[in-house]
C-alpha positions as CSV (number, residue, x, y, z in Angstrom):
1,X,28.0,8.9,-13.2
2,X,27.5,10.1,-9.7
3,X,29.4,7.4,-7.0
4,X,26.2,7.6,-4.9
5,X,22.9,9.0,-4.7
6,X,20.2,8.8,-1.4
7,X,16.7,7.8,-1.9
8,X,14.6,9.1,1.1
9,X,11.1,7.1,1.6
10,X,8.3,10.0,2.0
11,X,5.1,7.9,2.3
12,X,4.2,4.3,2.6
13,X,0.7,4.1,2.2
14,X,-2.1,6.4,1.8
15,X,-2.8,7.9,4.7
16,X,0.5,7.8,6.1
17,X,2.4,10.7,8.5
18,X,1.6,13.3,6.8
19,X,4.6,15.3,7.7
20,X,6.7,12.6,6.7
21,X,8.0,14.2,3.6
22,X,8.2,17.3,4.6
23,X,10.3,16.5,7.6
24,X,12.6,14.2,5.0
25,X,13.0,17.2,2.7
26,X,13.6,20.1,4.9
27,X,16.6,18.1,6.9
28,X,18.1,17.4,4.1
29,X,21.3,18.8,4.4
30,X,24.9,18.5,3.4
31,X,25.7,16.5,6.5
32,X,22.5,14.7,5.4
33,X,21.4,15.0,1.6
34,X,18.4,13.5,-0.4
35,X,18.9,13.4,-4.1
36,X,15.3,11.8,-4.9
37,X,12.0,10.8,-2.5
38,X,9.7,8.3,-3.3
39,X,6.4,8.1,-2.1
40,X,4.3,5.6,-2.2
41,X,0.5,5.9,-2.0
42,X,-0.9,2.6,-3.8
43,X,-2.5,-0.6,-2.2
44,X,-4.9,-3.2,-4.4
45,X,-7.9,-1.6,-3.1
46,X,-6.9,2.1,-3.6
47,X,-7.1,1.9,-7.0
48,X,-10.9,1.2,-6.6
49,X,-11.7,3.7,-4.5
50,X,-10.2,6.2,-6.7
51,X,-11.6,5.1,-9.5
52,X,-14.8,6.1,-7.4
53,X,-13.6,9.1,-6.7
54,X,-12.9,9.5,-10.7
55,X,-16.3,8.8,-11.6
56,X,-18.0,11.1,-9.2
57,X,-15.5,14.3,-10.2
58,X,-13.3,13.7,-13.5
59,X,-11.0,15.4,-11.9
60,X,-10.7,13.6,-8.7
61,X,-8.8,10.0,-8.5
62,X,-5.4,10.7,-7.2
63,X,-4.3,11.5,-3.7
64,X,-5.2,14.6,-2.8
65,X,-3.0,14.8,0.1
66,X,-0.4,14.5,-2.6
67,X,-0.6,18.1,-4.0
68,X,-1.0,19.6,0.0
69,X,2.2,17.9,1.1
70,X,4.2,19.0,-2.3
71,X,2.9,22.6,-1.7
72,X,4.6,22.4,1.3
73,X,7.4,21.5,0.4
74,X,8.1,22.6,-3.3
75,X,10.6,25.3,-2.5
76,X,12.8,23.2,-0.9
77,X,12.8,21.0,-3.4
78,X,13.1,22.9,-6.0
79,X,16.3,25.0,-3.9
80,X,17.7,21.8,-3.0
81,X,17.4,19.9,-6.0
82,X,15.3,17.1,-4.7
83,X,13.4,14.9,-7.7
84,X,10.3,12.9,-6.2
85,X,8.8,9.9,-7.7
86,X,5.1,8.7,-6.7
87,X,2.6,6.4,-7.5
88,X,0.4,9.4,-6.0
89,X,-1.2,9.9,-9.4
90,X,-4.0,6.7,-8.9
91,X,-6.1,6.6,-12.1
92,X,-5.9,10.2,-12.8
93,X,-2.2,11.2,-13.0
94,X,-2.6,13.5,-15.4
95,X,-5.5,15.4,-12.9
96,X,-2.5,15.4,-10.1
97,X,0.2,16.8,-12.6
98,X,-2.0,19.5,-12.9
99,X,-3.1,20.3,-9.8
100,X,0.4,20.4,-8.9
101,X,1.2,22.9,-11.6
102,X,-1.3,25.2,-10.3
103,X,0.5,25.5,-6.9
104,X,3.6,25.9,-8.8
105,X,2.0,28.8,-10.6
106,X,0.3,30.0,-7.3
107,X,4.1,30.2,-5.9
108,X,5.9,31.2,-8.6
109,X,8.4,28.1,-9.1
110,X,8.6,26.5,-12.7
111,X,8.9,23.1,-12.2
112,X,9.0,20.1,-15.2
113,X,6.5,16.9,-14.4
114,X,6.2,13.8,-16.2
115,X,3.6,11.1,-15.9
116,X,3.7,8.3,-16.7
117,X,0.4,6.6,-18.4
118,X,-1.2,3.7,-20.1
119,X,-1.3,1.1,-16.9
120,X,-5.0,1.9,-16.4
121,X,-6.9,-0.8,-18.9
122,X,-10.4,-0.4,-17.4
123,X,-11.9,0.6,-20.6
124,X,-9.8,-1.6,-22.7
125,X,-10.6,-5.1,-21.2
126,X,-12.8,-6.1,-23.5
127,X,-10.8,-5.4,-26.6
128,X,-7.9,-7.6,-24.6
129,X,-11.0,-10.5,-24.4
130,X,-11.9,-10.6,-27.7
131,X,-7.7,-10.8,-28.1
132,X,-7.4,-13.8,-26.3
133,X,-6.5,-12.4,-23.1
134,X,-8.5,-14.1,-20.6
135,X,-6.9,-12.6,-17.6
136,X,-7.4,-15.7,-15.6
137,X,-7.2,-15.1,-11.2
138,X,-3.6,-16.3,-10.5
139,X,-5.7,-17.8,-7.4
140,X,-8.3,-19.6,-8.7
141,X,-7.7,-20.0,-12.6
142,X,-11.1,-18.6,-13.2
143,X,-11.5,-16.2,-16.0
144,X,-12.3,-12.7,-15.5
145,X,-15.6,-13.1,-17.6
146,X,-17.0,-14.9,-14.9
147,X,-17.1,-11.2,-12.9
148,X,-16.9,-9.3,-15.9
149,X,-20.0,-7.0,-15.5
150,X,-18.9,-6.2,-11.9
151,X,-15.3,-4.8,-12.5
152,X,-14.6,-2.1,-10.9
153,X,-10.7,-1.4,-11.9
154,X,-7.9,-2.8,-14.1
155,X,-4.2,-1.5,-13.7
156,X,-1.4,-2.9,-14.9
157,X,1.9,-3.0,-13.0
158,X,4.4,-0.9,-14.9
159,X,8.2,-1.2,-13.0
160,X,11.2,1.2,-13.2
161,X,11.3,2.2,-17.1
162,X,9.1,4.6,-18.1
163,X,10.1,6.2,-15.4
164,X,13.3,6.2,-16.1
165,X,12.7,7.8,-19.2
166,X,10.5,10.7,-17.5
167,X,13.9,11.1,-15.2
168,X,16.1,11.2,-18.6
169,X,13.3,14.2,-20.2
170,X,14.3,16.2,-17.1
171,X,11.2,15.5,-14.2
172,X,11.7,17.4,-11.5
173,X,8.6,15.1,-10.1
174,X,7.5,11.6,-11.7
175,X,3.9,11.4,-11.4
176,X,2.4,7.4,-12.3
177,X,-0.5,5.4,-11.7
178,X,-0.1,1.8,-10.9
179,X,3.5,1.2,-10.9
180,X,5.2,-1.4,-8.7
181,X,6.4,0.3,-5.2
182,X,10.0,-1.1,-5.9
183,X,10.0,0.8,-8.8
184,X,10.1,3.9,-7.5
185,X,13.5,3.5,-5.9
186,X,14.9,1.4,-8.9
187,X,14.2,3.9,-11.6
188,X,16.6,7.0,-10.1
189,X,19.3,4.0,-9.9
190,X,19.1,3.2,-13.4
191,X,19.2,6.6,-14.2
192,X,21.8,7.9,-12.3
193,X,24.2,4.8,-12.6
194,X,23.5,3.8,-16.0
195,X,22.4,0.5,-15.5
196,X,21.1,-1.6,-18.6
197,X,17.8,-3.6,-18.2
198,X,19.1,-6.7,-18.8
199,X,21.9,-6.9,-16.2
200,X,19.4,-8.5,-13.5
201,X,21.5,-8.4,-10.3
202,X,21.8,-4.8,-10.6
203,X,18.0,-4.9,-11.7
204,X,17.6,-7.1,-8.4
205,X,19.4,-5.0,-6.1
206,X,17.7,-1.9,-6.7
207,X,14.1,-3.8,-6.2
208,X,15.2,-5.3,-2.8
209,X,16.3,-1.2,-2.3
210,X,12.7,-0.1,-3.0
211,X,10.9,-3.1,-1.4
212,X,13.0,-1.8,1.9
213,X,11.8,1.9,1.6
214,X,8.6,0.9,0.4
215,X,6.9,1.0,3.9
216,X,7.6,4.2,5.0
217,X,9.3,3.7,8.8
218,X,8.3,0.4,8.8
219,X,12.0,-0.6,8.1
220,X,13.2,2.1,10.6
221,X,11.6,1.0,13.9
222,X,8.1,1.4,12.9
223,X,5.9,-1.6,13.2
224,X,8.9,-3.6,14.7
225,X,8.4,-6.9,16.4
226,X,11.9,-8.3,17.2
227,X,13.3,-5.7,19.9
228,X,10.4,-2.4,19.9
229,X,11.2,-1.8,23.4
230,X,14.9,-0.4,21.4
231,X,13.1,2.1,19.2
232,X,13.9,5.6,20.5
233,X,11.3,8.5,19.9
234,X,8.6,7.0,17.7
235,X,6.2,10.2,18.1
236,X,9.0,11.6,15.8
237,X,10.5,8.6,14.3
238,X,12.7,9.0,10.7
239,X,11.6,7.6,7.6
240,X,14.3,5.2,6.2
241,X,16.6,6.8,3.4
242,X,18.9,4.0,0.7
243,X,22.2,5.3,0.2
244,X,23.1,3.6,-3.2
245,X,26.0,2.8,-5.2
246,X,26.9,1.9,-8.5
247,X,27.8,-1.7,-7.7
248,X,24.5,-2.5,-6.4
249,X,25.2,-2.1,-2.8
250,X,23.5,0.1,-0.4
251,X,23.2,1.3,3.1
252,X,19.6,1.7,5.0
253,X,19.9,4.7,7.3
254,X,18.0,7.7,8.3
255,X,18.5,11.8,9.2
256,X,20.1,12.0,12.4
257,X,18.5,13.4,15.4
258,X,15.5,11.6,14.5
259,X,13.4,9.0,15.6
260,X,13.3,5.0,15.1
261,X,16.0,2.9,14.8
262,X,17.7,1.0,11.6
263,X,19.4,-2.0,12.2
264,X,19.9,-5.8,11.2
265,X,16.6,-6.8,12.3
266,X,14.4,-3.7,11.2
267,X,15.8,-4.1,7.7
268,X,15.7,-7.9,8.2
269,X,11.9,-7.6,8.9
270,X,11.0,-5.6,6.2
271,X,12.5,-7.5,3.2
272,X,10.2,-10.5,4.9
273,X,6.7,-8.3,4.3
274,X,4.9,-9.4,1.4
275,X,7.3,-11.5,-0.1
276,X,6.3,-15.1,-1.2
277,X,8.9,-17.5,-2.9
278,X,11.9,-15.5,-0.9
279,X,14.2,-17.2,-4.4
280,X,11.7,-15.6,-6.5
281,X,10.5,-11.9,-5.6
282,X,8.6,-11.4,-8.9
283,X,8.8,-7.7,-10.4
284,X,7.8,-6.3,-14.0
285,X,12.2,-5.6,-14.4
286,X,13.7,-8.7,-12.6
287,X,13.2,-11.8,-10.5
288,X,15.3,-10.7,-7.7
289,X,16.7,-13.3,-5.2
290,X,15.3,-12.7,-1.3
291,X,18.1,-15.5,-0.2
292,X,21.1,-14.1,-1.6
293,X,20.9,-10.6,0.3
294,X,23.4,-9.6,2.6
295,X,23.2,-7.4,5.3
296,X,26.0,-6.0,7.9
297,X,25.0,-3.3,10.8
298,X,27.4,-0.6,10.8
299,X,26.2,1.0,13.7
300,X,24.7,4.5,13.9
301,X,21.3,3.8,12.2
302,X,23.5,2.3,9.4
303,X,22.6,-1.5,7.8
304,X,24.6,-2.4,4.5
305,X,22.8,-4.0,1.5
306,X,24.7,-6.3,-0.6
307,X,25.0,-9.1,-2.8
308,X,22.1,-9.5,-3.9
309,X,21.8,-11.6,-7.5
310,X,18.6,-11.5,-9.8
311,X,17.1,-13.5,-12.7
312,X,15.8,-12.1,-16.1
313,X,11.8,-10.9,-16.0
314,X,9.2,-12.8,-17.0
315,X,6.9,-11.7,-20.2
316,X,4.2,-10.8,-17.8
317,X,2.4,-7.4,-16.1
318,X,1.1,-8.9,-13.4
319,X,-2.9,-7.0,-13.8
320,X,-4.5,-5.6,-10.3
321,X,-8.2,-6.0,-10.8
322,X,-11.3,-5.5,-8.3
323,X,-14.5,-6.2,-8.8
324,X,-17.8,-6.0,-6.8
325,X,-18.5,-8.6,-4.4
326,X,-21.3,-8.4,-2.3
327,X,-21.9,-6.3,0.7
328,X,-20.8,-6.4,4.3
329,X,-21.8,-4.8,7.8
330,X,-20.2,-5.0,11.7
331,X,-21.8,-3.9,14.6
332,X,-20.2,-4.2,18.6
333,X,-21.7,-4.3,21.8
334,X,-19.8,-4.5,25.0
335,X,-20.2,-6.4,27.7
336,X,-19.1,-6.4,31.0
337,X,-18.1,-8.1,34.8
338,X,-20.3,-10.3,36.3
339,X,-20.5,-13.5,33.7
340,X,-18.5,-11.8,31.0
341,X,-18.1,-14.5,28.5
342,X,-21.3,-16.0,29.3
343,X,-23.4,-13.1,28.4
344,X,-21.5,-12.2,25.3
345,X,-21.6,-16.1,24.1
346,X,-25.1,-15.8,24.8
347,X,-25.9,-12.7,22.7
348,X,-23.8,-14.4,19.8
349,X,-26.5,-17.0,19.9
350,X,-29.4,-15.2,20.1
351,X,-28.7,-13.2,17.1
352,X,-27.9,-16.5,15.2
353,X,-30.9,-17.5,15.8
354,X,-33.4,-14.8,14.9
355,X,-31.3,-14.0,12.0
356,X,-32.0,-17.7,11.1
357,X,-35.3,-17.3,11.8
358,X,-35.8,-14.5,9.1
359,X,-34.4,-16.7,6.7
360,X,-30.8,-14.4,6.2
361,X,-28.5,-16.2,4.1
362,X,-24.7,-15.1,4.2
363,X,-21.6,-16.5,2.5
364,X,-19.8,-15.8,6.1
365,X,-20.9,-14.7,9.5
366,X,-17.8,-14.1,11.8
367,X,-18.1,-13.2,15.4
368,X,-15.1,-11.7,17.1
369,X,-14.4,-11.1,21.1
370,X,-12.3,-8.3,20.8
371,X,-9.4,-8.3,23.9
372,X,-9.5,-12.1,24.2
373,X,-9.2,-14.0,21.3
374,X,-9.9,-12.1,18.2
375,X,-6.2,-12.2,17.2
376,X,-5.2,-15.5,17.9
377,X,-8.5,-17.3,17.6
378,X,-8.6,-20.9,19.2
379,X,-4.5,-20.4,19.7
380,X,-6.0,-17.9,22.6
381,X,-5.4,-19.4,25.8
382,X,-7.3,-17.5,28.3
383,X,-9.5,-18.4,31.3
384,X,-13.0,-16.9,30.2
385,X,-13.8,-16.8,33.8
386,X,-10.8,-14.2,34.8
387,X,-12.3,-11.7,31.0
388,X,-13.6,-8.6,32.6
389,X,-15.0,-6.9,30.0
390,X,-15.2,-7.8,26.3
391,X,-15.9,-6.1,23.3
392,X,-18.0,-8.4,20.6
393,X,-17.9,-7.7,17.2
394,X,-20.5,-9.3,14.4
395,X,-19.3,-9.1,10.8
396,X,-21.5,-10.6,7.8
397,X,-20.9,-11.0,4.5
398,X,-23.1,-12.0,1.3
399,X,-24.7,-10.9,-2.2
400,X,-28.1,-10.6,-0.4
401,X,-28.7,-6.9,0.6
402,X,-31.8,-7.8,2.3
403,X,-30.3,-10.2,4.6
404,X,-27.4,-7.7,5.6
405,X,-29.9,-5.0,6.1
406,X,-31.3,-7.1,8.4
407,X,-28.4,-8.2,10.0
408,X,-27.7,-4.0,11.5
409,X,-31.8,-4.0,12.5
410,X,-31.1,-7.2,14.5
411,X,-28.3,-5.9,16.9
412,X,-29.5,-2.9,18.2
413,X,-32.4,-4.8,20.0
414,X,-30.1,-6.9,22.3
415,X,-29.3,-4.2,24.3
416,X,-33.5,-4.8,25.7
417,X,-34.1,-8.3,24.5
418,X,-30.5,-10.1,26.1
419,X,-28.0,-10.3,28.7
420,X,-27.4,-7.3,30.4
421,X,-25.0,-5.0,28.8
422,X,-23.0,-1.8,28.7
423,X,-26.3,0.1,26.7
424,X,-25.2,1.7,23.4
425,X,-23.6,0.2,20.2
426,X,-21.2,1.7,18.5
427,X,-21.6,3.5,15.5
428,X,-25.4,3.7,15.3
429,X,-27.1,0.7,13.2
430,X,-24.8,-1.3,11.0
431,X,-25.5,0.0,7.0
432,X,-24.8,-2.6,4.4
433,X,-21.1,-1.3,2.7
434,X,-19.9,-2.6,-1.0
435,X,-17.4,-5.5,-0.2
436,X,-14.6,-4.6,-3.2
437,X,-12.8,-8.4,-4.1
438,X,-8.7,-8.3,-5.4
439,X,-9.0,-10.3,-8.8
440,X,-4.9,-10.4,-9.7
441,X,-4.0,-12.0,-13.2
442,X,-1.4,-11.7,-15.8
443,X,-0.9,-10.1,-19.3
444,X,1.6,-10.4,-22.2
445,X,3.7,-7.1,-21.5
446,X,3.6,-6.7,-25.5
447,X,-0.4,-6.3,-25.0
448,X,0.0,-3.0,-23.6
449,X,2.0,-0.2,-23.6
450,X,3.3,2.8,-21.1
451,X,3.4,6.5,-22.1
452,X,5.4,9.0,-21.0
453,X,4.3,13.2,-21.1
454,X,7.0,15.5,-19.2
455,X,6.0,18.6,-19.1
456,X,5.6,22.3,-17.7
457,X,3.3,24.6,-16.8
């Protein structure tokens, strides 16, 4: 058993610095070292668009940037002993693994990959139906026959196991589909420390560990709301890194001579994203307690982790679905100084009423005044008179194409046919776009079940 192992966060979303990794991996040094990265690629609606992506090119549906940034940095990896786990792999992890093995053949490094399978149950929902499984929405309680015919993706949330087990094979890189974020850091704990699954505040403590690093810098300065005038450097700010110990505890810090900041409050203000029931943080390998954590600042970028005490996991993958839902469309025009307000509420009611008039049904209509109350809505407390320029934005929403078609043919002719504006909208005429809808349920975990393939090239 090692008495410590650091866990560097590479990515927190698709689309995310793209350097990122590479910058955590190449500093890594003895002053500074990185025994695993995660990197974290997944949101609900990714999974749909990938699944797109999939059934355009069968071998498309993972993140592409994925295989550039691990060509990049594969040798140091490989020289400095550095495993990454990702989620990376979408709904075609098997398609990443192998892409990846042809740059590791291109530069002459062998390298061992596992993936991690089975959480992708598209084409196996209606064998769960006919089970009994209704895979009600935890929202509404409605069951997912009701939008059966318009599912577009099914993944399961897998947690820390399986990849745990790709870890124990000997994975260099853990490639999975739709496994939870905290997972990712969790697993290389387990591994490393020994930890059983049923001892849940160890279980707990690495979740809290990987919902901290899940972000990317958002718990090192990034995105930071208490004090951001304190963040040093952002153009070249330093992902967080969890410094982790067999107890349970850990330290949050970063590489040195880096951007950002990790203190009390950045750590503080991540553990408070996305949380719910803070006494009940619900994962596929625990129920970890948000209220029992413990931080201390250290100084020097360093914020301690402790105590943290969890409850056994429920019988449940939590199941993220999405299903078509319609279609959408926005459009802007911007008006200006004289009358501001006046001539931008005005427009808003002219195209009310000749889309009235045309008989366009939607099941919402939003109109937004970008720079004066957009964010804060009727909270906004600003003089319309003082506005000098304002940006409105239409958005409609609604299962009749027609109607949105209609809706981007309506706003161009303002510009002639209202108040005087700054000529030109944005974009060119409004399409009608695919709204995707977030159906979550539940399944018994003993209704499906995770694979594991480690192999070489």
């Amino acid at each position: 058993m090692k008495d410590k192992i650091r866990i560097a966060s590479g990515q927190g979303f698709w689309g995310d610095l793209p350097n990122a990794p590479i910058d955590q991996v190449r500093r890594a040094s003895k002053e500074s070292p990185l025994d695993y990265m995660m990197m974290d690629y997944l949101a609900e609606v990714t999974m749909s668009i990938m699944q797109k992506q999939k059934l355009r090119d069968p071998k498309a549906g993972y993140a592409r940037d994925l295989v550039e940034v691990i060509d990049a940095m594969l040798p140091d990896l490989v020289s400095k002993n550095i495993r990454v786990i990702t989620n990376g792999g979408g709904v075609n992890p098997e398609g990443c693994r192998d892409a990846i093995f042809e740059v590791a053949r291109r530069r002459g490094i062998p390298i061992k990959i596992g993936v991690v399978l089975g959480d992708n149950i598209l084409d196996g929902i209606d064998p769960l139906l006919e089970a009994g499984h209704q895979l009600k929405n935890m929202e509404t309680g409605e069951p997912l026959t009701t939008v059966r015919n318009k599912v577009l993706s099914a993944n399961v949330y897998f947690g820390a196991w399986p990849i745990v087990e790709a870890l124990r094979q000997g994975a260099q890189i853990v490639i999975t589909g739709r496994t939870t974020d905290t997972g990712l850091t969790l697993a290389p704990m387990i591994h490393e420390f020994g930890w059983t699954a049923d001892d849940w505040d160890k279980m707990a403590a690495g979740t809290v560990a990987g919902h901290i690093l899940e972000c990317g810098a958002q718990s090192s300065g990034g995105n930071f709301s208490a004090d951001w005038k304190s963040v040093k450097d952002f153009a070249h700010i330093g992902f967080p890194i969890a410094e982790a110990y067999p107890n349970g505890d850990f330290v949050i810090t970063k590489h040195p001579k880096t951007g950002g900041r990790v203190s009390r409050a950045s750590v503080a203000e991540q553990l408070l994203y996305e949380i719910g029931d803070p006494r009940e943080y619900i994962t596929p390998d625990c129920v970890a307690d948000f209220t029992s954590i413990k931080l201390e600042d250290l100084g020097k970028d360093r914020v301690r982790v402790s105590d943290i005490k969890g409850r056994p996991a429920t019988d449940f993958y939590k199941v993220s679905m999405s299903y078509n839902d319609g279609f959408s469309a926005f459009g802007t025009i911007t008006y200006t100084w004289p009358d501001t307000m006046e001539k931008a509420q005005l427009a808003d009611k002219i195209l009310r009423s000749r889309l009235k008039d045309a008989g366009c049904v939607y099941d919402e209509m939003r109109t937004e005044y970008l720079g004066v109350n957009s964010c804060h809505g009727p909270l906004t407390k600003v003089n319309f008179n003082d506005v000098q320029e304002v940006v409105v934005r239409w958005g409609v929403r609604g299962k009749d194409k027609k109607s949105i078609e209609r809706f981007g043919k309506e706003i161009a002719p303002l510009l002639l046919t209202g108040p005087p504006s700054v000529t030109g909208v944005a974009g060119g005429r409004p399409k009608p776009s695919e709204v995707v809808a977030y159906w979550p349920a539940l399944l018994d975990k003993r209704a499906v079940t995770p694979r594991v393939i480690v192999s070489e090239p």
